[in-house]
N, CA and C atoms as an extended XYZ file, in Angstrom:
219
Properties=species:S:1:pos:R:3:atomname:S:1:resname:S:1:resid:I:1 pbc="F F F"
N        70.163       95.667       37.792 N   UNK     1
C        70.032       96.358       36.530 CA  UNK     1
C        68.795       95.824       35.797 C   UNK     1
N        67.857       96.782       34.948 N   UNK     2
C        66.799       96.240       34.734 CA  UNK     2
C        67.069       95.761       32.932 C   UNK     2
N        66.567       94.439       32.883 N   UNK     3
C        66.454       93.411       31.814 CA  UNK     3
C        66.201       94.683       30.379 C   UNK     3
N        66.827       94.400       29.208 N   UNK     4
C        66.397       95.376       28.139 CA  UNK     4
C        66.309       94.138       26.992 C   UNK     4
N        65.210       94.021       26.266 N   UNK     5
C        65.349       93.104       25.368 CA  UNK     5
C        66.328       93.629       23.849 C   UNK     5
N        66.631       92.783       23.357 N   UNK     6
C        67.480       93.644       21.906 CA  UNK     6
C        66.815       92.370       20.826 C   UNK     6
N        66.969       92.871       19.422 N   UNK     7
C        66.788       92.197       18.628 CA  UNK     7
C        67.729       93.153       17.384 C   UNK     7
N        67.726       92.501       16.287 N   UNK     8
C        67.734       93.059       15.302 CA  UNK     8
C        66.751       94.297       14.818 C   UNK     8
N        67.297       95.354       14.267 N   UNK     9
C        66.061       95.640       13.316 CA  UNK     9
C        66.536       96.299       11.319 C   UNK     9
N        65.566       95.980       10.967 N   UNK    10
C        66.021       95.880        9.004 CA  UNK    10
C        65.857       97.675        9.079 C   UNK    10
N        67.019       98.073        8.078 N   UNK    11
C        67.047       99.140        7.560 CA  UNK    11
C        65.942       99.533        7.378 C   UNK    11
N        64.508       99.545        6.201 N   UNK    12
C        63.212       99.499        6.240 CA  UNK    12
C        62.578      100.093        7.031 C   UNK    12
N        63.399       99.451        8.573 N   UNK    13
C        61.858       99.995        9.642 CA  UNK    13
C        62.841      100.952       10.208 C   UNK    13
N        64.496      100.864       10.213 N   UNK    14
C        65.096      102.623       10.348 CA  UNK    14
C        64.686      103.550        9.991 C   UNK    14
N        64.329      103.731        8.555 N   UNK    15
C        64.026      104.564        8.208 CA  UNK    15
C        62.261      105.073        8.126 C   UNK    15
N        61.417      104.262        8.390 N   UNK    16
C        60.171      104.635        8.597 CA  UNK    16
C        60.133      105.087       10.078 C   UNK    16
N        60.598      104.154       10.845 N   UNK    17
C        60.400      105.120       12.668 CA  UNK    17
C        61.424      106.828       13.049 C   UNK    17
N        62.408      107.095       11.549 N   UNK    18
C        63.248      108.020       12.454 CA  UNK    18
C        61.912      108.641       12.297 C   UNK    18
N        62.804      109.935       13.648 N   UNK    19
C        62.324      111.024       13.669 CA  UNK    19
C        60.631      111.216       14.451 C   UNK    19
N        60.236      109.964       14.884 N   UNK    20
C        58.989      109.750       15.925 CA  UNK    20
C        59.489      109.938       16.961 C   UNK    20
N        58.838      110.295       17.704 N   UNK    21
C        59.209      110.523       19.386 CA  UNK    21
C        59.250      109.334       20.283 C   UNK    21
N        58.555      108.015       19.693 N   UNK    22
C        59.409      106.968       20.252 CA  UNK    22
C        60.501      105.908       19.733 C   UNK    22
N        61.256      106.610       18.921 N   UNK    23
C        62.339      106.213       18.284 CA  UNK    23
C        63.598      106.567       18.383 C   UNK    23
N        64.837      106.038       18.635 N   UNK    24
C        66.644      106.738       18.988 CA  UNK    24
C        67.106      105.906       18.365 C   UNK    24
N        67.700      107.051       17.189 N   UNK    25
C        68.824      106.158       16.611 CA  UNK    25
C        70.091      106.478       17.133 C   UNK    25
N        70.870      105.838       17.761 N   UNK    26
C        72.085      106.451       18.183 CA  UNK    26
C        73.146      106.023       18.206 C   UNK    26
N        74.006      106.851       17.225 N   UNK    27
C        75.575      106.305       17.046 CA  UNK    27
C        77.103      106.500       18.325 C   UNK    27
N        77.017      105.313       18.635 N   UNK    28
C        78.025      105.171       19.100 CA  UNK    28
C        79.582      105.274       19.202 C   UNK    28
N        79.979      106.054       17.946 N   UNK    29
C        81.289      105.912       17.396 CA  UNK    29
C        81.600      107.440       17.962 C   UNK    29
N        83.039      107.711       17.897 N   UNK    30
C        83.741      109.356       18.192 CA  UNK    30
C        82.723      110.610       17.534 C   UNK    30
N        82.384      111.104       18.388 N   UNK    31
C        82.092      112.543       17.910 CA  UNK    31
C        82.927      113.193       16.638 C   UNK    31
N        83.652      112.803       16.329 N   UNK    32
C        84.392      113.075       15.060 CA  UNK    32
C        83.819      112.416       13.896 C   UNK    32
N        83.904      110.966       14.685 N   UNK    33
C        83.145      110.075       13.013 CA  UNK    33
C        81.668      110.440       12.947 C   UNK    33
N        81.201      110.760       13.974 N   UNK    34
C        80.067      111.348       13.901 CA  UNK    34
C        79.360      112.324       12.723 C   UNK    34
N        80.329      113.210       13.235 N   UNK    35
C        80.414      114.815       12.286 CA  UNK    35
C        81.027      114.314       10.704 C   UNK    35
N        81.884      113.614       10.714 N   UNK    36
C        81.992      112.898        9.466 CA  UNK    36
C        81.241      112.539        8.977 C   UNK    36
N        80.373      111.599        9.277 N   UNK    37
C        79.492      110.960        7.985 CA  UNK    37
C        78.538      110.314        9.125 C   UNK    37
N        77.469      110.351        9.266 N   UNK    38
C        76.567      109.903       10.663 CA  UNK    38
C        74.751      109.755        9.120 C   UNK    38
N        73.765      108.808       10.190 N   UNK    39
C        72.544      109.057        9.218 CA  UNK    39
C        71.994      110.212        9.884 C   UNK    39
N        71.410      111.001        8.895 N   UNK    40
C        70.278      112.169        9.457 CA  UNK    40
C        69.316      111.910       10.299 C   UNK    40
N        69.314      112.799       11.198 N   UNK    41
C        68.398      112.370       12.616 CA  UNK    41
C        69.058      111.259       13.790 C   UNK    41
N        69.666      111.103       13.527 N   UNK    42
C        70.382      110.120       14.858 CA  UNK    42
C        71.434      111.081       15.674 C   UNK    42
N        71.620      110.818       16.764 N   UNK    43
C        72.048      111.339       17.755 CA  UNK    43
C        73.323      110.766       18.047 C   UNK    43
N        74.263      111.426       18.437 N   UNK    44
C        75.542      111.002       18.952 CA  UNK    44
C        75.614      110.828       20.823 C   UNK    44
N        75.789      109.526       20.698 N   UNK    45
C        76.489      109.377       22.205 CA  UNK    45
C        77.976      108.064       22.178 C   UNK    45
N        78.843      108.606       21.792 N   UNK    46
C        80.031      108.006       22.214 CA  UNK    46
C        80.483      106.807       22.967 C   UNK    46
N        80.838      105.833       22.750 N   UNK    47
C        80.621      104.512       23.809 CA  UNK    47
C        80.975      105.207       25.291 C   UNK    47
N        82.286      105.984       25.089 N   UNK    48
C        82.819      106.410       26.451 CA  UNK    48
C        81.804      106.923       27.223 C   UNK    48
N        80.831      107.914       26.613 N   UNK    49
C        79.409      108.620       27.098 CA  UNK    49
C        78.502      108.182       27.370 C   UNK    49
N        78.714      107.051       26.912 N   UNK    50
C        77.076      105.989       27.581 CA  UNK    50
C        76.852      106.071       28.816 C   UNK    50
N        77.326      105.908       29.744 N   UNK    51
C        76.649      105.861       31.006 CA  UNK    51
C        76.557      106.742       31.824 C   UNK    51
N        77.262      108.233       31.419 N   UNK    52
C        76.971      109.349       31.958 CA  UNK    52
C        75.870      110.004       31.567 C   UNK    52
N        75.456      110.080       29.676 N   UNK    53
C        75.169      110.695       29.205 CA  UNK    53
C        73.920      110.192       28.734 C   UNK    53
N        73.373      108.832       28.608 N   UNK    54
C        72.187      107.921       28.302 CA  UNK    54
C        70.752      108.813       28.322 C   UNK    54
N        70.269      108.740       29.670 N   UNK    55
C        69.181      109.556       29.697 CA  UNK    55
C        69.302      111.182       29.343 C   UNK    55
N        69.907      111.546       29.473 N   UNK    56
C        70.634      113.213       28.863 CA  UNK    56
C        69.962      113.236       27.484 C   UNK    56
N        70.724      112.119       26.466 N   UNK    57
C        70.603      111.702       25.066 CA  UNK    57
C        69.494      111.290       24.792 C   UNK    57
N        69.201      110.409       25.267 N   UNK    58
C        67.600      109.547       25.405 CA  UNK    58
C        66.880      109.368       26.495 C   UNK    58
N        65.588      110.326       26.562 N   UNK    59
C        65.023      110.778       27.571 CA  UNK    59
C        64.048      109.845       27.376 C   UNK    59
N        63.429      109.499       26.753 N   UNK    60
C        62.225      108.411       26.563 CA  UNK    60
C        62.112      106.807       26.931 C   UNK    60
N        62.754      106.694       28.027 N   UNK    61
C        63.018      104.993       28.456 CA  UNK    61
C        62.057      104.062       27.605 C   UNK    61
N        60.713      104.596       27.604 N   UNK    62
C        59.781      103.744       27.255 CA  UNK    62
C        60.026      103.718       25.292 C   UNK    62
N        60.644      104.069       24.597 N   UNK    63
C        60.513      104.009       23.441 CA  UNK    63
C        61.924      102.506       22.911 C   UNK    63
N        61.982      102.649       21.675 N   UNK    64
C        62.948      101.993       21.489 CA  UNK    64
C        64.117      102.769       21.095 C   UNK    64
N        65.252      102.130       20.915 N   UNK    65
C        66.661      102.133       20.514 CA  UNK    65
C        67.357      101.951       20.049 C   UNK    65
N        67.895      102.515       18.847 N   UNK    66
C        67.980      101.426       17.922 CA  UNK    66
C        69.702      101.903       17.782 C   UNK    66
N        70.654      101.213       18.495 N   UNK    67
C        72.429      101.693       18.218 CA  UNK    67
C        72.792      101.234       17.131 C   UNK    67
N        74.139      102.022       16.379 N   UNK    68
C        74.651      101.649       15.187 CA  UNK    68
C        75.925      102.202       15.789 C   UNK    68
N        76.761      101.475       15.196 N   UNK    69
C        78.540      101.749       15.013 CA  UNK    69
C        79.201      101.699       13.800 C   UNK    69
N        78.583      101.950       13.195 N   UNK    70
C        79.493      101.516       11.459 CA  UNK    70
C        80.712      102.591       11.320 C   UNK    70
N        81.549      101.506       11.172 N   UNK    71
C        82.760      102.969       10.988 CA  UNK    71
C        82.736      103.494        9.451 C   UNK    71
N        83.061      104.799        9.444 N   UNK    72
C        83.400      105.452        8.320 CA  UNK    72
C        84.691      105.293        7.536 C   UNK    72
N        84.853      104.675        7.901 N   UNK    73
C        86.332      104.546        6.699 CA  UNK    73
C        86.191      102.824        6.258 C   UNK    73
């Protein structure tokens, strides 16, 4: 499996990279909490969906990634 580095990243630079073409914000939580309350421009992929659905969702290997799970309630 190939090495992926992770770090943190500050709200700040969330919101200046959405919406570039090398940027994914992508929430991990139910397609329900999704549709509930999700940030604008981020994409839903489901933990269960991760590994079917990854490149499907995020076609750009070379960009970054930036996951969130915050639950809504």
């Amino acid at each position: 499996m190939e090495e992926v580095a992770t770090r943190s990243i500050r709200r700040e630079e969330i919101l200046q990279r959405l919406g570039r073409p090398d940027f994914a914000l992508v929430n991990v939580l139910s397609r329900r909490a999704f549709q509930h309350r999700r940030i604008p421009k981020s994409l839903s992929l489901p933990l269960e969906d991760l590994r079917a659905r990854a490149t499907e969702v995020v076609p750009n290997r070379d960009g970054t990634v930036a996951v969130y799970c915050a639950s809504s309630t």
